[in-house]
SEVEX-809358 format. One record per residue (C-alpha): residue number from 1; residue in three letters; x, y, z. Coordinates in steps of 0.05 Angstrom, whole numbers, plus 5000, padded with zeros to 4 digits. Layout:
REM SEVEX-809358
{nr NUM rest ala c1 X c2 Y c3 Z}
...
REM end
This chain:
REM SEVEX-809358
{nr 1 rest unk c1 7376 c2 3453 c3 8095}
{nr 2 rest unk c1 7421 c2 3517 c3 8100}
{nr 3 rest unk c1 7383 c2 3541 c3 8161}
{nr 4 rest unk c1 7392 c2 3477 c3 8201}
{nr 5 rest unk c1 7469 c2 3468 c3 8190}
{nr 6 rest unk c1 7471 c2 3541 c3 8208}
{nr 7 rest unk c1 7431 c2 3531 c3 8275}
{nr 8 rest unk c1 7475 c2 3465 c3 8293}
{nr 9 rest unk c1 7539 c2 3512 c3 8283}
{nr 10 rest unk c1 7512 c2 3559 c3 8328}
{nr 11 rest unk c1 7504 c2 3508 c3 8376}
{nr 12 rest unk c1 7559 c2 3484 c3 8369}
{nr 13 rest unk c1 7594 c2 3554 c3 8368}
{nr 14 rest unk c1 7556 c2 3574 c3 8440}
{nr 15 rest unk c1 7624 c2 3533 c3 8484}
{nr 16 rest unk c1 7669 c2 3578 c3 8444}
{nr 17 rest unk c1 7633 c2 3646 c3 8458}
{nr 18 rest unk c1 7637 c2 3627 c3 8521}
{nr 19 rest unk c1 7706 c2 3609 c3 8531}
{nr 20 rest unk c1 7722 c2 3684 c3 8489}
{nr 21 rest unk c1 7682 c2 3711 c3 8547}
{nr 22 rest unk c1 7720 c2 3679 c3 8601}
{nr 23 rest unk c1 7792 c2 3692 c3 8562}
{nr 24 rest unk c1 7768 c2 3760 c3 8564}
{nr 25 rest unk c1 7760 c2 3767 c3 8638}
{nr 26 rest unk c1 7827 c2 3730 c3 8654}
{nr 27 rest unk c1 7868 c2 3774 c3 8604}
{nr 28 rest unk c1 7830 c2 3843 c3 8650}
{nr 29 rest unk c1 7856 c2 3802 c3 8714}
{nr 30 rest unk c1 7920 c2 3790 c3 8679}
{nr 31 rest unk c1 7928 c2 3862 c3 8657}
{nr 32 rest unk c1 7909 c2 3886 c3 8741}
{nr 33 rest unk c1 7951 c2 3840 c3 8774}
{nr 34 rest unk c1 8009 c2 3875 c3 8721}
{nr 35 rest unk c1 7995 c2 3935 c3 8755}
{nr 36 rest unk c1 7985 c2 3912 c3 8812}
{nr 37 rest unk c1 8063 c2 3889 c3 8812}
{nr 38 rest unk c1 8081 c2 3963 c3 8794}
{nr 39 rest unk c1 8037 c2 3990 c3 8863}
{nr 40 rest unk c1 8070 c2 3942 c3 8905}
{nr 41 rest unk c1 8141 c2 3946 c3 8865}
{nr 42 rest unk c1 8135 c2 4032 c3 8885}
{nr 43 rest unk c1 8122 c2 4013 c3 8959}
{nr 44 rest unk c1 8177 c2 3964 c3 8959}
{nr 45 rest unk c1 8226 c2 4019 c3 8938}
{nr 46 rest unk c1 8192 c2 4076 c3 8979}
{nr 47 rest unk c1 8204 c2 4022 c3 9034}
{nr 48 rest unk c1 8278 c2 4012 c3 9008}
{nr 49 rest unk c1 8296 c2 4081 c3 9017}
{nr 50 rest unk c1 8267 c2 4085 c3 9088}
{nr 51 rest unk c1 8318 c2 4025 c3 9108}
{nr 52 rest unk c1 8384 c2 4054 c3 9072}
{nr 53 rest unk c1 8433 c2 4081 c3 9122}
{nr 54 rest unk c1 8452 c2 4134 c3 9069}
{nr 55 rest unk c1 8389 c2 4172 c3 9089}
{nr 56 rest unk c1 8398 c2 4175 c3 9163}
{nr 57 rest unk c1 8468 c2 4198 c3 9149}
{nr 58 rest unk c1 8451 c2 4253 c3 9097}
{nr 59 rest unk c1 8476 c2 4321 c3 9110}
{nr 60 rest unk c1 8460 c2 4394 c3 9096}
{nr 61 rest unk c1 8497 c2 4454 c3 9096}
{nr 62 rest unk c1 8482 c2 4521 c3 9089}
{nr 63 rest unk c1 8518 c2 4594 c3 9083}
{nr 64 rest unk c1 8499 c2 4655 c3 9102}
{nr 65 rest unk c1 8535 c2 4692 c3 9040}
{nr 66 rest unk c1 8533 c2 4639 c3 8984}
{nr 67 rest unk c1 8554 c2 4694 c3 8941}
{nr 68 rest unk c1 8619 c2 4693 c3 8973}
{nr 69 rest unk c1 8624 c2 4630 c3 9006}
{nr 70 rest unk c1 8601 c2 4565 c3 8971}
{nr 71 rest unk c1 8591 c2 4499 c3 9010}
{nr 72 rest unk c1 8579 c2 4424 c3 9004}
{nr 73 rest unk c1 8569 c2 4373 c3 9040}
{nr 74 rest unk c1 8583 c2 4298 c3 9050}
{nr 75 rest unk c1 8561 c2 4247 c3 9092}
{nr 76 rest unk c1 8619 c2 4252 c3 9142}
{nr 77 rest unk c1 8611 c2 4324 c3 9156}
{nr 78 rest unk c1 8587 c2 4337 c3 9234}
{nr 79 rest unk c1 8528 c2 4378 c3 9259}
{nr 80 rest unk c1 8565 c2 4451 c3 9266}
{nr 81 rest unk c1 8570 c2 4522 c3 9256}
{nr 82 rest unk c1 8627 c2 4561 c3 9219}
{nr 83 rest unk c1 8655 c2 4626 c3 9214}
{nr 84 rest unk c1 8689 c2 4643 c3 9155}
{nr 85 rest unk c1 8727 c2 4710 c3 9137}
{nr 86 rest unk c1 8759 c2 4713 c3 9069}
{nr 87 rest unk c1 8822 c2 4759 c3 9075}
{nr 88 rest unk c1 8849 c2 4736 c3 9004}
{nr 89 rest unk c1 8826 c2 4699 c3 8947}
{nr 90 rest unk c1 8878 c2 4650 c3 8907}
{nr 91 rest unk c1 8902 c2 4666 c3 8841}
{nr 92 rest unk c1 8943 c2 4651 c3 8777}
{nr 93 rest unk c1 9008 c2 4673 c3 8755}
{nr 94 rest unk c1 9010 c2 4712 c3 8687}
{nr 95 rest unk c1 9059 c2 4729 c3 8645}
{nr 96 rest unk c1 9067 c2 4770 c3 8576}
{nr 97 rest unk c1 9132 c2 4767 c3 8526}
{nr 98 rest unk c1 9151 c2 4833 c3 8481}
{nr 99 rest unk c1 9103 c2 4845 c3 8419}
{nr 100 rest unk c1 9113 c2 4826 c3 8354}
{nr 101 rest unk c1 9081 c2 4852 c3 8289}
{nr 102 rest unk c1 9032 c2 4789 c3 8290}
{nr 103 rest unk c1 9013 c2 4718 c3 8306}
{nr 104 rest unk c1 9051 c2 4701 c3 8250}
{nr 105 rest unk c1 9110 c2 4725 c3 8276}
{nr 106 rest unk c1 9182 c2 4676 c3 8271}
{nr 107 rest unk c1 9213 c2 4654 c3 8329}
{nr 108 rest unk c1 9247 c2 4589 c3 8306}
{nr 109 rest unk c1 9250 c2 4525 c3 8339}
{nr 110 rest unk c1 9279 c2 4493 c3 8409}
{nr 111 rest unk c1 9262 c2 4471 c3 8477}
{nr 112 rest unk c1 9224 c2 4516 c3 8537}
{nr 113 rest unk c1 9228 c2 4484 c3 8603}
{nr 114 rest unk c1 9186 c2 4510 c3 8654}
{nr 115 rest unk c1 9201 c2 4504 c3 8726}
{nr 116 rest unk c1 9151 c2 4520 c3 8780}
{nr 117 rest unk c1 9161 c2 4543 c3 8854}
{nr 118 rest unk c1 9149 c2 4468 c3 8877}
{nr 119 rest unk c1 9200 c2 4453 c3 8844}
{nr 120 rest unk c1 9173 c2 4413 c3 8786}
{nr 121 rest unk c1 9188 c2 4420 c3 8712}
{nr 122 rest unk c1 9159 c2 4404 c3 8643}
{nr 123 rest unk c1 9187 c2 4420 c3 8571}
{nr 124 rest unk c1 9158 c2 4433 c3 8499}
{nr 125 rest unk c1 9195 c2 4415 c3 8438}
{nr 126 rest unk c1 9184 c2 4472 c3 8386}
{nr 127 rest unk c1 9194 c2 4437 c3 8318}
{nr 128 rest unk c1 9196 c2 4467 c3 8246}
{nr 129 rest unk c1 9120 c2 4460 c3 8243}
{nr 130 rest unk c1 9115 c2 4509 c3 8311}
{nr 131 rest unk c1 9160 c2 4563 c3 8288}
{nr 132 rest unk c1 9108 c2 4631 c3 8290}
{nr 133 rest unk c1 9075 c2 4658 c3 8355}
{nr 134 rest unk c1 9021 c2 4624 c3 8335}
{nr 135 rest unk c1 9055 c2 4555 c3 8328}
{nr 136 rest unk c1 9075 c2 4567 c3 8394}
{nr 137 rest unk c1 9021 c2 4583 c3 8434}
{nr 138 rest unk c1 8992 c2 4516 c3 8402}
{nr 139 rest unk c1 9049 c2 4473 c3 8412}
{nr 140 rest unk c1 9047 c2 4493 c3 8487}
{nr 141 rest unk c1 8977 c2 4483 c3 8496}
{nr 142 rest unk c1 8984 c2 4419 c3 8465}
{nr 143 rest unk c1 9033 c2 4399 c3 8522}
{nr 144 rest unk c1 9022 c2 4394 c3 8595}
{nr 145 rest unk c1 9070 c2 4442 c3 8624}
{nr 146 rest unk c1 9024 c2 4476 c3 8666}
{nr 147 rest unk c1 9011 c2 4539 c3 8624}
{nr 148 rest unk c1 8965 c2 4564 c3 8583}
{nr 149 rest unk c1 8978 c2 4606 c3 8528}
{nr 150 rest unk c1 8943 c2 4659 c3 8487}
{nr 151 rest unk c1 8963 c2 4716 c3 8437}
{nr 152 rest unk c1 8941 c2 4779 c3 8471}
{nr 153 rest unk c1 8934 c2 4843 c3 8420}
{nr 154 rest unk c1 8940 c2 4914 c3 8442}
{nr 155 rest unk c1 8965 c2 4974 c3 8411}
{nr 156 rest unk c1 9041 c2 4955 c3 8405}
{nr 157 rest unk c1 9018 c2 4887 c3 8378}
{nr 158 rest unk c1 9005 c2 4815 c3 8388}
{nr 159 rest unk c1 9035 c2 4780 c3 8458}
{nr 160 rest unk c1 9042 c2 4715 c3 8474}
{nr 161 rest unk c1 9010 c2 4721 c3 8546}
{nr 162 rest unk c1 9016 c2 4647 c3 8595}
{nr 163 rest unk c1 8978 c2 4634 c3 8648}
{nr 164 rest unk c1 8982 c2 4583 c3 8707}
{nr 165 rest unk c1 8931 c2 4529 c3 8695}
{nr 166 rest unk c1 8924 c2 4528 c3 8776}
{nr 167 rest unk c1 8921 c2 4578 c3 8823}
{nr 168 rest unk c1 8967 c2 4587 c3 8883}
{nr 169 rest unk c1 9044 c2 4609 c3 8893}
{nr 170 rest unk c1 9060 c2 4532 c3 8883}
{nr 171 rest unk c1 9034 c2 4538 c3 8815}
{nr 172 rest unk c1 9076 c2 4595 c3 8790}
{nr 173 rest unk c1 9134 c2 4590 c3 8739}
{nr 174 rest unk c1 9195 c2 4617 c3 8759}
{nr 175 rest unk c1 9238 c2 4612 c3 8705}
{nr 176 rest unk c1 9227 c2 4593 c3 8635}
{nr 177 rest unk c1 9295 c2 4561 c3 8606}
{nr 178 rest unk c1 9300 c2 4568 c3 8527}
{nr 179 rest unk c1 9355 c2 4515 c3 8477}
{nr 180 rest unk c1 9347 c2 4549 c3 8413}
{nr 181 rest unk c1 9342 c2 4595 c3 8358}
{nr 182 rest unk c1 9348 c2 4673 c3 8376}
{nr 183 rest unk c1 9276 c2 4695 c3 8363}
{nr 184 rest unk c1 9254 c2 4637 c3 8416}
{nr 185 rest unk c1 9310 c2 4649 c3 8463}
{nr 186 rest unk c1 9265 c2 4713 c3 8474}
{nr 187 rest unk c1 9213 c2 4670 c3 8516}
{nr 188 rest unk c1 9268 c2 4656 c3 8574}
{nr 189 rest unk c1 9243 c2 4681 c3 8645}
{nr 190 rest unk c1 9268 c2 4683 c3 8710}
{nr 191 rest unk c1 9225 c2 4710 c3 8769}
{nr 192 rest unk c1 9249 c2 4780 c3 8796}
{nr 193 rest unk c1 9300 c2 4790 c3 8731}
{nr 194 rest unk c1 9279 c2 4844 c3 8691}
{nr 195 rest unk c1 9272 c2 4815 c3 8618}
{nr 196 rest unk c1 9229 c2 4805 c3 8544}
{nr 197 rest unk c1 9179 c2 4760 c3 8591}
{nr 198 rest unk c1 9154 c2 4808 c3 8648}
{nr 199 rest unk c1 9104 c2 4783 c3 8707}
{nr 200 rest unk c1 9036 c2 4820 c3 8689}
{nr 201 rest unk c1 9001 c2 4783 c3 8755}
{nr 202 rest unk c1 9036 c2 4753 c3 8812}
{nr 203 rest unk c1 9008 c2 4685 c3 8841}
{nr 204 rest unk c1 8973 c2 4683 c3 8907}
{nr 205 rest unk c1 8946 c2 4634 c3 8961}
{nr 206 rest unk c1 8868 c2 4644 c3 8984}
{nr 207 rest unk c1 8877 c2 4680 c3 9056}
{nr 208 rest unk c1 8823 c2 4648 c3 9107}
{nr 209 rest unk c1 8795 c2 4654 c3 9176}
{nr 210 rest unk c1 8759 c2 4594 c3 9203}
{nr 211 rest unk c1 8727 c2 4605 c3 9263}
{nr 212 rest unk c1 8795 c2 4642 c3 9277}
{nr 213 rest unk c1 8838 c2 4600 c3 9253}
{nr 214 rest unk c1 8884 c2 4621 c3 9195}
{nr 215 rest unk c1 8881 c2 4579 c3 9139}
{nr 216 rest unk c1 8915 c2 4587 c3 9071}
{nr 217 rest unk c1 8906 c2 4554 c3 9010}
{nr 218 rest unk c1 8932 c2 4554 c3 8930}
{nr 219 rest unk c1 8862 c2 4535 c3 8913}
{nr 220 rest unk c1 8791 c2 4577 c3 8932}
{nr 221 rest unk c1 8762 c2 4499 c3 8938}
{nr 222 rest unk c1 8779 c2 4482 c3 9008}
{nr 223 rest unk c1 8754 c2 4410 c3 9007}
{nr 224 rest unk c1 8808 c2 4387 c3 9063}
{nr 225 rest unk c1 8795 c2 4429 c3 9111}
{nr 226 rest unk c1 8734 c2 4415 c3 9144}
{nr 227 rest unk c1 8713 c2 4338 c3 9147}
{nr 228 rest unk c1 8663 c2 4333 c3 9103}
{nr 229 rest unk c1 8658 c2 4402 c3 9077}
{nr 230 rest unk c1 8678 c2 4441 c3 9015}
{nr 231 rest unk c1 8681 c2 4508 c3 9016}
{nr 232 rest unk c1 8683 c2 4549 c3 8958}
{nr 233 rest unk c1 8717 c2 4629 c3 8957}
{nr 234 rest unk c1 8681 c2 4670 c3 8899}
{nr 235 rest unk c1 8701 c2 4739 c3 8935}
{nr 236 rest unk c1 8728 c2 4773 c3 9004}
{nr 237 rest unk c1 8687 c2 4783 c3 9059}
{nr 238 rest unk c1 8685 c2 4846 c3 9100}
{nr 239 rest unk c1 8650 c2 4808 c3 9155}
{nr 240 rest unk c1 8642 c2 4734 c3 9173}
{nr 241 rest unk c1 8599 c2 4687 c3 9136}
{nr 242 rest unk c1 8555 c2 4636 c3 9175}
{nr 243 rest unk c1 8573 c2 4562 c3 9145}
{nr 244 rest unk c1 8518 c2 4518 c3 9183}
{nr 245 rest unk c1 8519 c2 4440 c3 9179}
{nr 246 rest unk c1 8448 c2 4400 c3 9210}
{nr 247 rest unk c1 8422 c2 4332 c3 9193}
{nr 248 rest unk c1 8376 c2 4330 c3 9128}
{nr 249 rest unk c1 8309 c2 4337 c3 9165}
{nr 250 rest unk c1 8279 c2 4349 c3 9090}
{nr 251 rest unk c1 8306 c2 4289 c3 9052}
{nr 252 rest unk c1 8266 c2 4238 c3 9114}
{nr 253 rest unk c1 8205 c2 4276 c3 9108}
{nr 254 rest unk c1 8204 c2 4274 c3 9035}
{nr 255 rest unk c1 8218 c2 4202 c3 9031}
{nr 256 rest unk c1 8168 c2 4191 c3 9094}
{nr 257 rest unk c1 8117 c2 4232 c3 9038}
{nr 258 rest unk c1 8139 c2 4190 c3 8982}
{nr 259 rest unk c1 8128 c2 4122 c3 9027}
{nr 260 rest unk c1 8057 c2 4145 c3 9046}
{nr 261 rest unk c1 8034 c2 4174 c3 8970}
{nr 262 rest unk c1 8059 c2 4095 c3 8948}
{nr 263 rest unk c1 8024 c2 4063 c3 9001}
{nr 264 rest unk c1 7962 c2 4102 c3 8982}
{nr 265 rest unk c1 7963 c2 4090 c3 8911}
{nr 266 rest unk c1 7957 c2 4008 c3 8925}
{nr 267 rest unk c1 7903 c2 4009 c3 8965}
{nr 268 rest unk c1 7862 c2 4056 c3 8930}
{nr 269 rest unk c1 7886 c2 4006 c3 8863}
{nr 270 rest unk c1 7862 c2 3949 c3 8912}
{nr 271 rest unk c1 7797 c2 3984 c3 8940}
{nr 272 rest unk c1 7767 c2 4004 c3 8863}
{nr 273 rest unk c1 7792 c2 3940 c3 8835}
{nr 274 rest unk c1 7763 c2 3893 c3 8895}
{nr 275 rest unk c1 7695 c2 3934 c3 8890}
{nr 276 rest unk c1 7627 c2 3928 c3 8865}
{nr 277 rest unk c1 7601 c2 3989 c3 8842}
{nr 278 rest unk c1 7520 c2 3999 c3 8857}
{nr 279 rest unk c1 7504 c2 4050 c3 8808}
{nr 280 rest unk c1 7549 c2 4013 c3 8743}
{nr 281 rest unk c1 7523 c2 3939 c3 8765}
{nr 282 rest unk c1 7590 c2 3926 c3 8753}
{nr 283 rest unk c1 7653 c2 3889 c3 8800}
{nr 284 rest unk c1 7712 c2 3907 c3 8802}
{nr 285 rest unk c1 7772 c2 3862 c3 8754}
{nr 286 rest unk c1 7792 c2 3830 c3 8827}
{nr 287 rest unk c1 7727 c2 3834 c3 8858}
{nr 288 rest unk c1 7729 c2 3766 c3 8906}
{nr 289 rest unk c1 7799 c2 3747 c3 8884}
{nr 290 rest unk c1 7824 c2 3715 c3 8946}
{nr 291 rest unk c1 7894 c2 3743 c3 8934}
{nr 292 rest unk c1 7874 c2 3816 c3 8924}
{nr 293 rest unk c1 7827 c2 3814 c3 8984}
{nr 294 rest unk c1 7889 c2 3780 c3 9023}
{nr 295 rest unk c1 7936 c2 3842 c3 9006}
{nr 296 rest unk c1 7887 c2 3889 c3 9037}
{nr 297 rest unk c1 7882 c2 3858 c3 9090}
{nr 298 rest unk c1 7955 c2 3842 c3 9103}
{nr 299 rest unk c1 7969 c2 3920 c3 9081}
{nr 300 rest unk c1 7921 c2 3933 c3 9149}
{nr 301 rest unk c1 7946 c2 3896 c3 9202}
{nr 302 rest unk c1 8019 c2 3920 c3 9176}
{nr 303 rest unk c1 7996 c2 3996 c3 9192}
{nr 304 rest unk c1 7958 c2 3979 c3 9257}
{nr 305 rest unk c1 8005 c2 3931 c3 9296}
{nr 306 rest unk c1 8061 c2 3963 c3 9344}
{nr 307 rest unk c1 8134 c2 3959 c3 9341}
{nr 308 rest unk c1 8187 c2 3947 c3 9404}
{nr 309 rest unk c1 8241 c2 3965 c3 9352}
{nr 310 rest unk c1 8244 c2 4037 c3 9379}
{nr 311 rest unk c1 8226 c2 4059 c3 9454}
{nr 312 rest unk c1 8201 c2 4123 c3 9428}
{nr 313 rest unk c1 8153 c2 4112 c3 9369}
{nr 314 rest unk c1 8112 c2 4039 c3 9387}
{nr 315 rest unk c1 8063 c2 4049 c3 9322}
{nr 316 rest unk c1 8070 c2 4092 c3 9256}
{nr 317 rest unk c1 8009 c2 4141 c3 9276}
{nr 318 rest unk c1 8064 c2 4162 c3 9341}
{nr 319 rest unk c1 8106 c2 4190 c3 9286}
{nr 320 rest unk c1 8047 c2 4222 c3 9244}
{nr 321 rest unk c1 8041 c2 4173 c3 9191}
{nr 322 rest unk c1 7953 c2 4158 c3 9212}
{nr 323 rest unk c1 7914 c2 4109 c3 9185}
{nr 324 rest unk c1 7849 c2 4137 c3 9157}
{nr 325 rest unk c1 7772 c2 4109 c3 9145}
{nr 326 rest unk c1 7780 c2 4088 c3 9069}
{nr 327 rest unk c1 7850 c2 4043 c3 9094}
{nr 328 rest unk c1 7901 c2 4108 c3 9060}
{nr 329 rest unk c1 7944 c2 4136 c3 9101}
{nr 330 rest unk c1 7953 c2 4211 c3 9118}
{nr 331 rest unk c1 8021 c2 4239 c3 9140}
{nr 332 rest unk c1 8014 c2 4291 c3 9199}
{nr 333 rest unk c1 8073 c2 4346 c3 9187}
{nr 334 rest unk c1 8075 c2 4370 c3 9255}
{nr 335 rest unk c1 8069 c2 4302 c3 9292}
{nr 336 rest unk c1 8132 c2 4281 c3 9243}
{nr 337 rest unk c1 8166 c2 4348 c3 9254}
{nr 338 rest unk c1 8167 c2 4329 c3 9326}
{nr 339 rest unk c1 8188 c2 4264 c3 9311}
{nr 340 rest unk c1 8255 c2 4278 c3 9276}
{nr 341 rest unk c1 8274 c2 4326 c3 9339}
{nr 342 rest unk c1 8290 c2 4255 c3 9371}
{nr 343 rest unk c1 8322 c2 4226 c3 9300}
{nr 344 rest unk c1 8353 c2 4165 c3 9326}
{nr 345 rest unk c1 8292 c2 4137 c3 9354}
{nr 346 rest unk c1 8259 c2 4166 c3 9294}
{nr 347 rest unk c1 8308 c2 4123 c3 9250}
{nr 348 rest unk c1 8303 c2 4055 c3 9296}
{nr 349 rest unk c1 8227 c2 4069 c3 9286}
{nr 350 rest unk c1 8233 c2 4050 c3 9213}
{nr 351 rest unk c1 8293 c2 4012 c3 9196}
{nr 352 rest unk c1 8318 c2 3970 c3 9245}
{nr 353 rest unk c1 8319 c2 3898 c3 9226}
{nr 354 rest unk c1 8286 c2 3837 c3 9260}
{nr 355 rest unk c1 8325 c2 3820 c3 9320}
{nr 356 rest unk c1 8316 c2 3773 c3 9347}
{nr 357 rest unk c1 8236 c2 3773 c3 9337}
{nr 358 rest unk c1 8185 c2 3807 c3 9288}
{nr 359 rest unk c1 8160 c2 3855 c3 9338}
{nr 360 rest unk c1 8230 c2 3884 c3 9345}
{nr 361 rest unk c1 8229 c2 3901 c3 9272}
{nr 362 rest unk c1 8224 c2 3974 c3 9244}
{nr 363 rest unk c1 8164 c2 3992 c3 9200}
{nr 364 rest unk c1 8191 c2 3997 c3 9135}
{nr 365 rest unk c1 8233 c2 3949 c3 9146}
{nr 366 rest unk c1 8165 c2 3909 c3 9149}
{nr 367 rest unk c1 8136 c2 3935 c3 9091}
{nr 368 rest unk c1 8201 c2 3922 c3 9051}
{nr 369 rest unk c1 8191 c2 3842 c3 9067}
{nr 370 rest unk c1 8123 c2 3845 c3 9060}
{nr 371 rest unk c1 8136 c2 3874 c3 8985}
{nr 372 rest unk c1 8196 c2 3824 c3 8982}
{nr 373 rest unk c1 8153 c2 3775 c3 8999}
{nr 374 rest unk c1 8092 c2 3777 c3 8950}
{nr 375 rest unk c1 8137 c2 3803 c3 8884}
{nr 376 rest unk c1 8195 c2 3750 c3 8886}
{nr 377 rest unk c1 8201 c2 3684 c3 8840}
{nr 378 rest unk c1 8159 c2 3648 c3 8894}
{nr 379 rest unk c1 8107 c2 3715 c3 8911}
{nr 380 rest unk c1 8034 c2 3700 c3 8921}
{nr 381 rest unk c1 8038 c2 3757 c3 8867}
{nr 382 rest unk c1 8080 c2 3722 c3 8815}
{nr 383 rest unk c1 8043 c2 3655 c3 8828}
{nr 384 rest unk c1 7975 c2 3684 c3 8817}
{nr 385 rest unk c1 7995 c2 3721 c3 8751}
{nr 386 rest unk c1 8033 c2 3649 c3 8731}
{nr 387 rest unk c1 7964 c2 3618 c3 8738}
{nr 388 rest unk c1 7925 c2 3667 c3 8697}
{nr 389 rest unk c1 7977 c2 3664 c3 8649}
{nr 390 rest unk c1 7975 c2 3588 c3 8645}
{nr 391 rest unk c1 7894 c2 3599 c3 8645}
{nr 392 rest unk c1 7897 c2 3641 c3 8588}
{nr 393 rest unk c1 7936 c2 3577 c3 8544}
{nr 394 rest unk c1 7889 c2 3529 c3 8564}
{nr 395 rest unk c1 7842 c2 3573 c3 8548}
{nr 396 rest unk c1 7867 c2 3583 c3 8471}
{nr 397 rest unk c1 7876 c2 3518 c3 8471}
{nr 398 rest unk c1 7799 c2 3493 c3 8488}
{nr 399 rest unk c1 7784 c2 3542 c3 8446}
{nr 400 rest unk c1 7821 c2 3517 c3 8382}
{nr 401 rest unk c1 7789 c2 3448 c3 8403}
{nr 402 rest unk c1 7720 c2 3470 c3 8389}
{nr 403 rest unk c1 7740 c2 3507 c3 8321}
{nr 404 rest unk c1 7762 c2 3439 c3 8302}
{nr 405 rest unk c1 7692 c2 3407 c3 8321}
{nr 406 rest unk c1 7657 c2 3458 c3 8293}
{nr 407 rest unk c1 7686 c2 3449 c3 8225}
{nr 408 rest unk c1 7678 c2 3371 c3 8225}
{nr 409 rest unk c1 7600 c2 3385 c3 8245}
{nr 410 rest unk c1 7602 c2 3443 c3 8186}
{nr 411 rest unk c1 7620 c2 3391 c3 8139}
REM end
C-alpha cells in the first residue's frame, strides 16, 4: 500500500519538478537581463561623456621647466604659447625680538597691534594667562593678525621670531604698536627704526617676464594673469620657460577608447548569451529571446547608418571607430588622430543633437537615446525584466498550489 501512495505522489509531484525547472531558467534570464542593464548602463555613460560640452572644451598645458614654472589650466584658457622669465620670486617678511634666557621668559600683559603696508591692522590681547614668550607666541598664533610666530633658539638664547603668513611687500608689518607692561613694550617695531625687534628678511614681490611683459606679483601663484592659467614660481630662471596651452587631444581619445571597450563588452554579453554552443549542446540564457536578439540588431544598424550632423565625418568608421566581423568595434588610432586635427567637425560628429531630423544627429548622441531608451521606467529592458520578475511569482505561486494537492492526495 506504501508503494502505491508513493508512486501517486510522484505523479503528482512531476507538475512541480517541472515548474522548479522552468523557475530555474527564468531566475538565469532574470540574473542576464541584470547584467545586461549594467552593459547597456556603461555605454549609456561612455555615450554621456561623448555629448558633454566639458570635454570639447578641456584644456592642457604644459611647461618646459616645471621645476621652475608650474602651470594649470582651466577651461577658459586659449590655445597659446608663453614665455616666462622669473627675475624674482615673492617672499615673506621676518622678524626676530632680543633673546631671553627661555620660552619661559616674562613679558607681562597688553595689546600688539600690527599694521601692514596696505594699510590694514589687527591686535592681540595678551592676558595674565599669556604672560611668558611662550604664552605669547601662542596667543598670537591663536589670533589672525597676519603673523606667525615661533621661538627661535641660538646661542644667545630663545627669540620670538614672526613671520608674514603671505608673501609680498603688501603683506609686511611695518610697525608693531605695544599698550603695556615693560617686558612686552619690548615687541614694538617700526620699519627702518633701529630697535629690540630687528627685520631678519625683508618682503618681496615675485619679479616676472611674460612674453616681455613685466609682471609683478606678492604671490608666486599667478592665477590672474593669464585667462585661464595659473602659473606657479618655485625658482628663477636664467632663460625663458616654454608655457604651451593646446586642446586635450588625449582626454577625446580616451573617452572615444572608453566608448568603444563599452560598446564591445555588450555585444560580446549579447553574442555568448544569444548563442548555441555546438560542442556544450547547450544555448545560451537569451538564446531566441526576442528582446536580446532585438538589441543586436538595433546596436548594428546604429554603427552602420551615416550621419549629416557633421560635413566632415558622414559614418563612425570616417573617424576610425570600424565595425568588425563578430559586430565589436575596433578603434583605428591614426584614422582618429587625423580626425581630431579638424576637432570641430570631430565634435559635431558625435554630439550634436537632433535638429531638426534623426539623420542630423551626432553618433553618441544616438547611442545615448538609444541607452535612454531601453533602461528608463518604460525601456523594453525594464519591461522585459518586470515580466520575468512577475513570471517568477506566478511561478512560486503554481508551485505552492501543487504542494497543497499533493498533500491532500498524501493523505
Amino acid at each position: 500500500m506504501q508503494t502505491i501512495v508513493s508512486q501517486l505522489v510522484a505523479l503528482e509531484r512531476r507538475p512541480i519538478d517541472l515548474l522548479k525547472q522552468q523557475a530555474s531558467r527564468l531566475s538565469t534570464q532574470l540574473s542576464s537581463f541584470g547584467l545586461l542593464q549594467s552593459y547597456v548602463g556603461n555605454l549609456q555613460s561612455a555615450a554621456e561623456q561623448l555629448t558633454r560640452s566639458g570635454l570639447w572644451r578641456q584644456n592642457v598645458a604644459s611647461s618646459s621647466d616645471a621645476a621652475s614654472v608650474g602651470v594649470t589650466v582651466s577651461e577658459s584658457a586659449s590655445a597659446g604659447s608663453y614665455s616666462v622669465e622669473v627675475l624674482q620670486l615673492a617672499r615673506a617678511q621676518s622678524l626676530a625680538s632680543s633673546a631671553y634666557a627661555d620660552e619661559s621668559a616674562v613679558l607681562g600683559e597688553g595689546t600688539l597691534t600690527f599694521t601692514r603696508a596696505d594699510g590694514s591692522t589687527a591686535s592681540v590681547t595678551i592676558g595674565p594667562e599669556d604672560t611668558t614668550l611662550a604664552g605669547v607666541r601662542d596667543r598670537i598664533n591663536a589670533s589672525d593678525v597676519g603673523v606667525r610666530a615661533s621661538i627661535v633658539r641660538d646661542a644667545s638664547g630663545a627669540r620670538l621670531a614672526l613671520t608674514s603668513t603671505s608673501s609680498g611687500v603688501d603683506a609686511a608689518v611695518t610697525r608693531i604698536d605695544v599698550v603695556g607692561d615693560v617686558g612686552l613694550q619690548a615687541l614694538a617695531f617700526e620699519q627702518g627704526v633701529p630697535g629690540t625687534v630687528t627685520e631678519t628678511m625683508t618682503a618681496r614681490n615675485a619679479q616676472v617676464l611674460i612674453n616681455g611683459l613685466s609682471i609683478e606679483s606678492g604671490s608666486n601663484v599667478l592665477s590672474n594673469v593669464i585667462d585661464g592659467l595659473t602659473l606657479t614660481l618655485s625658482r628663477t630662471t636664467a632663460s625663458p620657460v616654454q608655457v604651451s596651452v593646446s586642446a586635450d587631444d588625449e582626454a577625446v581619445r580616451k573617452s572615444v577608447g572608453d566608448f568603444v571597450n563599452a560598446f564591445n563588452d555588450l555585444a560580446r554579453f549579447l553574442a555568448k548569451e544569444t548563442a548555441y554552443d555546438e560542442a556544450t549542446k547547450k544555448a545560451g540564457s537569451l538564446q531566441a529571446d526576442r528582446t536580446a536578439v532585438g538589441l543586436i540588431n538595433r546596436l548594428r544598424s546604429l554603427v552602420t547608418q551615416s550621419s549629416s550632423a557633421s560635413s566632415v565625418f558622414g559614418t563612425l568608421s570616417s573617424m576610425g571607430v570600424e565595425l568588425q566581423r563578430d559586430g565589436t568595434l575596433r578603434l583605428n588610432g591614426t584614422r582618429l588622430t587625423q580626425a581630431l586635427t579638424q576637432r570641430g567637425e570631430l565634435e559635431q560628429a558625435l554630439r550634436r543633437s537632433a535638429d531638426p531630423t534623426p539623420e542630423h544627429e551626432g553618433f553618441a548622441q544616438r547611442f545615448l537615446s538609444f541607452a535612454n531608451s531601453i533602461v528608463g521606467t518604460s525601456g523594453s529592458l525594464t519591461a522585459r525584466t518586470d515580466g520575468l520578475r512577475a513570471s517568477i511569482r506566478r511561478n512560486e505561486q503554481q508551485q505552492a498550489q501543487y504542494e497543497d494537492r499533493v498533500a491532500l492526495v498524501q493523505q
